[in-house]
C-alpha positions as CSV (number, residue, x, y, z in Angstrom):
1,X,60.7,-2.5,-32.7
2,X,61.0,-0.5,-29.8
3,X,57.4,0.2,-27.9
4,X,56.4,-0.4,-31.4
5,X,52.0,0.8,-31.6
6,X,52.9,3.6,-28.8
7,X,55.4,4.6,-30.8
8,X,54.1,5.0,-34.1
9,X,51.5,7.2,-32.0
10,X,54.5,9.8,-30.5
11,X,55.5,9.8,-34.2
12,X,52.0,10.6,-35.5
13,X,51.5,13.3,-32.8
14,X,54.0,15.3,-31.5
15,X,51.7,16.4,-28.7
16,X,52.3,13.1,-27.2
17,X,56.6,12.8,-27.5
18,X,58.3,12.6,-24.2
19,X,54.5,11.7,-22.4
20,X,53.4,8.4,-21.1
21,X,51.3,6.6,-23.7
22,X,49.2,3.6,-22.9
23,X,47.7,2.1,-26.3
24,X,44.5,0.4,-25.9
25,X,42.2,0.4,-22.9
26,X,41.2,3.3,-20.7
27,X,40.2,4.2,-17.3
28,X,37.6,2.4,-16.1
29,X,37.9,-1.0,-18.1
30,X,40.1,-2.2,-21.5
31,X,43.9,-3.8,-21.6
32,X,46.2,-2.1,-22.1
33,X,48.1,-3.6,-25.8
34,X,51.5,-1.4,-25.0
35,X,53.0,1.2,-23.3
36,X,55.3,4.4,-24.1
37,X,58.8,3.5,-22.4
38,X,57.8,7.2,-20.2
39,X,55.0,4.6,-18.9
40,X,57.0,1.4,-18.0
41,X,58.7,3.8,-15.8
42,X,55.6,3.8,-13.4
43,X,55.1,0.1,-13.9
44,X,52.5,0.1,-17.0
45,X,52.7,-3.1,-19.2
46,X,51.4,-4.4,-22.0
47,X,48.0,-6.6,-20.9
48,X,47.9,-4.7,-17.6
49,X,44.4,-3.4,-17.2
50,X,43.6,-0.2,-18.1
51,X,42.4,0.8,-14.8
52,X,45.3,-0.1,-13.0
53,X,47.4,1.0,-15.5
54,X,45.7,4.6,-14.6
55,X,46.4,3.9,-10.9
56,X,49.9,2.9,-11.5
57,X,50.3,6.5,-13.6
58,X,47.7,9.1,-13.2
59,X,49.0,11.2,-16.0
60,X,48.8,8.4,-18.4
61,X,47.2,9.0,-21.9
62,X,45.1,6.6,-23.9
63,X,45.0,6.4,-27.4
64,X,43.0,3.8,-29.5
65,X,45.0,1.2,-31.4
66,X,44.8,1.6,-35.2
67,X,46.0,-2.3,-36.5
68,X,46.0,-0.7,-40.3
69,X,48.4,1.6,-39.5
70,X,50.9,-0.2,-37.3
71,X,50.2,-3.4,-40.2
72,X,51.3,-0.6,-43.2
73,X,54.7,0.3,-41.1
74,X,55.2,-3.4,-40.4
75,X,55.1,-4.2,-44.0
76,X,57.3,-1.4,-44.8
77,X,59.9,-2.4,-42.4
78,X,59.5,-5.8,-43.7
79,X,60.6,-4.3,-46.8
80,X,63.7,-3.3,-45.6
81,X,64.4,-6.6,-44.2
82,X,63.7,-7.6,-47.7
83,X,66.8,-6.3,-49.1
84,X,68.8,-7.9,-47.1
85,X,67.2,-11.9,-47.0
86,X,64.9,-14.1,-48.0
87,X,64.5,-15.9,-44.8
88,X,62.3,-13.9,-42.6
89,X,60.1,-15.3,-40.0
90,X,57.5,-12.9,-38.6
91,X,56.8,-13.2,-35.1
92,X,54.2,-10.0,-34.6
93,X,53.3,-6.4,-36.4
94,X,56.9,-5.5,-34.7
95,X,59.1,-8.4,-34.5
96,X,60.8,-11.2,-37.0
97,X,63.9,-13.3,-37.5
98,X,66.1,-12.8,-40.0
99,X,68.5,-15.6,-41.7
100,X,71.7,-13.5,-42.7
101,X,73.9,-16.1,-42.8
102,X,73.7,-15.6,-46.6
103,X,72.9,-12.5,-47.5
104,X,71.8,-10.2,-50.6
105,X,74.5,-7.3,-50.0
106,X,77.4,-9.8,-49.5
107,X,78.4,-8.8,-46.3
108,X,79.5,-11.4,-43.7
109,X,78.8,-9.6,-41.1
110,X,75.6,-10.1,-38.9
111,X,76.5,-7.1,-36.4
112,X,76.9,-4.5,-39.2
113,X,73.9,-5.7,-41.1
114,X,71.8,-5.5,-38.2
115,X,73.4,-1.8,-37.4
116,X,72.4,-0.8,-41.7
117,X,68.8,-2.2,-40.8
118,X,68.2,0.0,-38.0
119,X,69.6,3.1,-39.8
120,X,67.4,2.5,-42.6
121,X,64.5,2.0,-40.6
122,X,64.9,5.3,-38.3
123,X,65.7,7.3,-41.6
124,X,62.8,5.8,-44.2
125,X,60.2,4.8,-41.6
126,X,61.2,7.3,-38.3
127,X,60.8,4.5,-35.8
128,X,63.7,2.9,-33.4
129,X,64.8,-0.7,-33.3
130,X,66.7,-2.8,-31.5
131,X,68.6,-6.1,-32.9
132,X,69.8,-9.1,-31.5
133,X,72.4,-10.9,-33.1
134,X,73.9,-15.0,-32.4
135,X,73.7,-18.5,-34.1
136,X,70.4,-19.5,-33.0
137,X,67.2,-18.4,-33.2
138,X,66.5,-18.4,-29.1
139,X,69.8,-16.3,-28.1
140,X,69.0,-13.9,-31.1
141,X,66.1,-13.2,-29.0
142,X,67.1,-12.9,-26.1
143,X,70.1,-10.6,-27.3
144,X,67.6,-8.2,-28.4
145,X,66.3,-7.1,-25.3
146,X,69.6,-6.7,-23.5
147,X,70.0,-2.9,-24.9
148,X,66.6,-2.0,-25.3
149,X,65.9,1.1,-26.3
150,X,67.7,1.5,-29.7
151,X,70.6,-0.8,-29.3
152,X,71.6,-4.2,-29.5
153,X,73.8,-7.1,-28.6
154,X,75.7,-9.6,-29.8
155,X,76.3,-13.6,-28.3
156,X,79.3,-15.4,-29.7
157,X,79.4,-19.1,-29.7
158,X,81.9,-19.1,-27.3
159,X,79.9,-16.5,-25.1
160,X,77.0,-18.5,-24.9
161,X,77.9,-20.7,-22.1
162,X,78.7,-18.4,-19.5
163,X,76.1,-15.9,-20.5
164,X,73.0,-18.4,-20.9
165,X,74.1,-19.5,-16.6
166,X,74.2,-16.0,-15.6
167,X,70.5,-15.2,-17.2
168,X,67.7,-15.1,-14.6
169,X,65.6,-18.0,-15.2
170,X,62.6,-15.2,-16.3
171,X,64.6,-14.1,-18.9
172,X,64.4,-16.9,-21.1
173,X,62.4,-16.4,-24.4
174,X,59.8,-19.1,-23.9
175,X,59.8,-19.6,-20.5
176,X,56.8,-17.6,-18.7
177,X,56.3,-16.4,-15.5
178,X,53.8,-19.4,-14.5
179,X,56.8,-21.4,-15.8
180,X,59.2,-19.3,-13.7
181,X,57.2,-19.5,-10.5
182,X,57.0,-23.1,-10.8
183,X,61.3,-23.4,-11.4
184,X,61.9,-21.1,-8.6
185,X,60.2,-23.3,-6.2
186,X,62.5,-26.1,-7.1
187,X,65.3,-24.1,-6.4
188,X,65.7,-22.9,-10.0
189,X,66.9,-19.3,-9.9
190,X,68.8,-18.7,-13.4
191,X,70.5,-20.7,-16.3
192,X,73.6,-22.5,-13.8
193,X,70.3,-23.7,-11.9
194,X,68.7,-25.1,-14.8
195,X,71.6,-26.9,-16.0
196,X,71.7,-29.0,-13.3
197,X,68.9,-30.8,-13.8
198,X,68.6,-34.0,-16.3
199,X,66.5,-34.4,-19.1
200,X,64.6,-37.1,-17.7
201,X,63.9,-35.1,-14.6
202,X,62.8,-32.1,-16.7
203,X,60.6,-34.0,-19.2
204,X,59.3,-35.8,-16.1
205,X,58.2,-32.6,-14.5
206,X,57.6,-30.5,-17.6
207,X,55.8,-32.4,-20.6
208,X,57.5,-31.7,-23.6
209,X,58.4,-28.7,-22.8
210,X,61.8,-30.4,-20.6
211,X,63.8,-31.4,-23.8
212,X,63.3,-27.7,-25.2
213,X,64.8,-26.1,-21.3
214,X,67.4,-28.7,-21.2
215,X,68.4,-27.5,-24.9
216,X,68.2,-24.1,-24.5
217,X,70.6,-24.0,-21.3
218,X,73.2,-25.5,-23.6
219,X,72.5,-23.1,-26.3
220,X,71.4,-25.7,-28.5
221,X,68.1,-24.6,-30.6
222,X,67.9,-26.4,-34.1
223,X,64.7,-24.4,-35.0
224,X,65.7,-23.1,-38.6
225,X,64.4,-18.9,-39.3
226,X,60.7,-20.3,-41.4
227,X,59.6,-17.8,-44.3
228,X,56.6,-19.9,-45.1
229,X,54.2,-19.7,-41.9
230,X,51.3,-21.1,-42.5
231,X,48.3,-18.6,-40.9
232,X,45.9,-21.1,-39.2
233,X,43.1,-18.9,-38.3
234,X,41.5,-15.8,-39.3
235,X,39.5,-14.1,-36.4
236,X,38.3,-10.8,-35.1
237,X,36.7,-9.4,-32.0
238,X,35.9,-6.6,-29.5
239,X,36.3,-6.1,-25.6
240,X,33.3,-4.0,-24.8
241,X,33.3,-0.8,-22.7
242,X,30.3,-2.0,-20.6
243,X,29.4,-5.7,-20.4
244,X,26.5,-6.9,-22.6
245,X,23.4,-8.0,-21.0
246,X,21.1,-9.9,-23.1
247,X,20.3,-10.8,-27.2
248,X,19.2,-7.4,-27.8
249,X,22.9,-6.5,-26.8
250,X,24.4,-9.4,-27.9
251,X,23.2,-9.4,-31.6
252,X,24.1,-6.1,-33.1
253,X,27.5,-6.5,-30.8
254,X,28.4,-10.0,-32.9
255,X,27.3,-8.4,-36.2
256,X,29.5,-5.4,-36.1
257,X,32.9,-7.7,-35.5
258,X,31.0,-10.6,-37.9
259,X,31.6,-7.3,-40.8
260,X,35.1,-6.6,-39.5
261,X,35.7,-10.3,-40.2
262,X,34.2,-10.4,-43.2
263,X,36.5,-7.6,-44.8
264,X,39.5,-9.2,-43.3
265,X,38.1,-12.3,-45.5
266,X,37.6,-10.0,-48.4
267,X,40.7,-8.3,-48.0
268,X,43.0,-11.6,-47.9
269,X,40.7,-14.2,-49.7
270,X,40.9,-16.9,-47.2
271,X,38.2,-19.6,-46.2
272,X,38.1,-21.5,-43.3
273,X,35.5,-24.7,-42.6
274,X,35.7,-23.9,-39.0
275,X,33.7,-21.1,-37.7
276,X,34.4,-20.3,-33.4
277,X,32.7,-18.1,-31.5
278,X,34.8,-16.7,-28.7
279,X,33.0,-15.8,-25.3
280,X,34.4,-14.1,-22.3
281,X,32.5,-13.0,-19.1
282,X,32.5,-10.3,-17.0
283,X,34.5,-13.1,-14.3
284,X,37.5,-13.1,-17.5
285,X,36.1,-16.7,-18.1
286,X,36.6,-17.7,-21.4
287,X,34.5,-20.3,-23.4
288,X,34.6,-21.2,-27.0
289,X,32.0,-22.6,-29.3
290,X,33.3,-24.3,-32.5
291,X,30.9,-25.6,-36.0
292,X,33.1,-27.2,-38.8
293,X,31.5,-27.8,-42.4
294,X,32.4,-30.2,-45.1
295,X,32.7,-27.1,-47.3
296,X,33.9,-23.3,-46.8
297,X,31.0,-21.3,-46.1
298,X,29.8,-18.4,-48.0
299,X,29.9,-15.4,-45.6
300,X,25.6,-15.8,-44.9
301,X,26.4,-19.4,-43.9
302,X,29.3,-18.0,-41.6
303,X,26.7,-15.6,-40.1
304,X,24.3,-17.9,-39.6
305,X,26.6,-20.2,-37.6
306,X,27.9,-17.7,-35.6
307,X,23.8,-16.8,-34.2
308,X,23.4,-20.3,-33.5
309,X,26.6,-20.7,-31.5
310,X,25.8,-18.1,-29.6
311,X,21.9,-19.8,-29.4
312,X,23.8,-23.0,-28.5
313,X,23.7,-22.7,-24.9
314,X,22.5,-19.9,-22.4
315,X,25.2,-17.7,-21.7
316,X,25.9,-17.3,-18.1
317,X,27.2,-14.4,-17.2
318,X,27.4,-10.4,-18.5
319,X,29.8,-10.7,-21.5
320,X,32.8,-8.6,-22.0
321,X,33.9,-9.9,-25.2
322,X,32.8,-11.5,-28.3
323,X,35.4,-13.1,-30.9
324,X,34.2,-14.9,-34.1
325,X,37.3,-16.8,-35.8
326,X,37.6,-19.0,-38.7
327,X,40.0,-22.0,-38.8
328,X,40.7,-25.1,-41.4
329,X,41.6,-22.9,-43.8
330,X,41.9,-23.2,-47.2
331,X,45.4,-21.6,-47.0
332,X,46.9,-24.8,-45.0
333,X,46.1,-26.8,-47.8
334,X,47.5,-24.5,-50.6
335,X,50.8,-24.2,-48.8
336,X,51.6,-28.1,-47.8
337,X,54.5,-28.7,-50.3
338,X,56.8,-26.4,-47.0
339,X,56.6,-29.4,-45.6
340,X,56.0,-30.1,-41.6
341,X,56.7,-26.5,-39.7
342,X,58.8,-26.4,-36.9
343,X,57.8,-24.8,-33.9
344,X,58.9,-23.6,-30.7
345,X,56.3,-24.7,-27.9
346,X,56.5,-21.0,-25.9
347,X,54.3,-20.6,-22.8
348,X,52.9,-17.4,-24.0
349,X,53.0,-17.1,-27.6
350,X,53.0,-13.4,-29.0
């Protein structure tokens, strides 16, 4: 989807079509979770901070994010894709793969599927999309952003080659701009770079992560579209306008996104044995505190172990956010017979 939360909010309120809309954060604190393409012309990003997000565009508009809303288009655009195929891999609210290969409306082509998608989705849900269409999962991806807004692209087989050694090294889908930095300074400017380089050297320098760079250059990824992701953790949590000084603030803050947890329990009837309590200070530290029981805890359990995480150990510093997440859950077990998942180790996971 194209700008997807920002957009959904220029649908909702024509006041705010043709403006730059920044949802999430605001001007003196926040981060910013996406931006109105009339933004990203003045440099505002998703995760930029609000406040420099203000600087960067002084007539920017914030607008609070409202999840259940983008989650009910998502599912209806899900729908859609649906009609077409089984095989769809979420990646986000506004993003998913889709297996086409064999299809539900018998048509062998990927390009004019894709095209039907979009349609449908402007016309039934009023929202823009772009598609990108190849033979593997990674240059799918990375065709998708070539005509953003509202378009899309298509890599051939026999295109691949020549187009993955023309892409800037930053464009890859998985590799990050720590990642980028780090190639650059070894001389690694785009995909011919890259290809230089032997697996043994980029294993050597990279972890596990070489094999997948040296693959992906050669437009080999064997990562098959997965409609059976397994959810590992269930969480919730809030970045404070002002930081939190002290139990008095600390308490109520923890209980408020403890009962936004436990609906989101409620609402999708997983347990998890392991409860984490998520800490970040005002320095954008981040520490986590985890307690794992032999059973799944009843939600007064699950509130109790969250007060004595946070008893666990002083906290340092003025926090600016609390997270309470549960993990082990019962949902991993249920689903097993998949078999083992196959991932894609990305440096910045969406």
């Amino acid at each position: 989807m194209d700008a997807f939360y920002a957009s959904v909010e220029q649908m909702d309120n024509p006041d705010l079509i043709g403006k730059p809309v920044a949802v999430g954060g605001n001007l003196e604190r926040g981060v910013v979770a996406a931006a109105s393409y009339e933004a990203r012309k003045f440099g505002v990003r998703s995760a930029m901070s609000g406040k420099i997000a203000a600087l960067k565009c002084p007539q920017l508009i914030f607008v609070k994010p409202r999840f259940e809303r983008y989650k009910e288009l998502s599912y209806r655009i899900r729908d859609i894709f649906y009609d077409y195929t089984d095989l769809v891999e979420p990646l986000s609210l506004d993003e998913a793969f889709l297996d086409v290969t064999e299809n539900k409306v018998n048509n062998p082509s990927a390009t004019l599927i894709a095209q039907e998608i979009r349609k449908r989705i402007r016309e039934e849900v009023g929202l823009n999309a772009s598609a990108g269409i190849s033979y593997n999962k990674f240059l799918a991806k990375t065709a998708s952003d070539i005509n953003k807004p509202n378009g899309q692209a298509v890599i051939l087989p026999k295109q691949a080659e020549a187009f993955l050694e023309k892409l800037p090294i930053e464009k890859f889908f998985g590799i990050g701009k720590v990642t980028a930095e780090k190639m650059k300074e070894i001389g690694i400017h785009n995909g011919y770079d890259l290809k230089q380089y032997s697996l043994q050297y980029l294993t050597k320098r990279f972890g596990k992560s070489g094999l997948h760079f040296y693959n992906i250059v050669r437009g080999i990824h064997l990562s098959e579209v997965q409609p059976n992701r397994v959810r590992k953790s269930l969480s919730a949590e809030n970045t404070f306008e002002k930081d939190l000084m002290g139990r008095e603030q600390w308490i109520p803050a923890l209980m408020e996104i403890f009962e936004e947890l436990k609906r989101r329990i409620e609402k999708s009837g997983i347990k998890g044995r392991t409860v984490t309590l998520k800490i970040k200070y005002r320095d954008f530290t981040i520490h986590t505190r985890s307690k794992t029981f032999e059973q799944y805890p009843e939600e007064e359990k699950i509130r109790q172990a969250v007060i004595e995480l946070l008893e666990q150990e002083e906290l340092s510093l003025p926090v600016r956010l609390f997270g309470i997440g549960l993990s082990n859950l019962n949902i991993e077990i249920e689903h097993s017979h998949f078999g083992k998942q196959l991932w894609i180790d990305f440096e910045n996971p969406k």
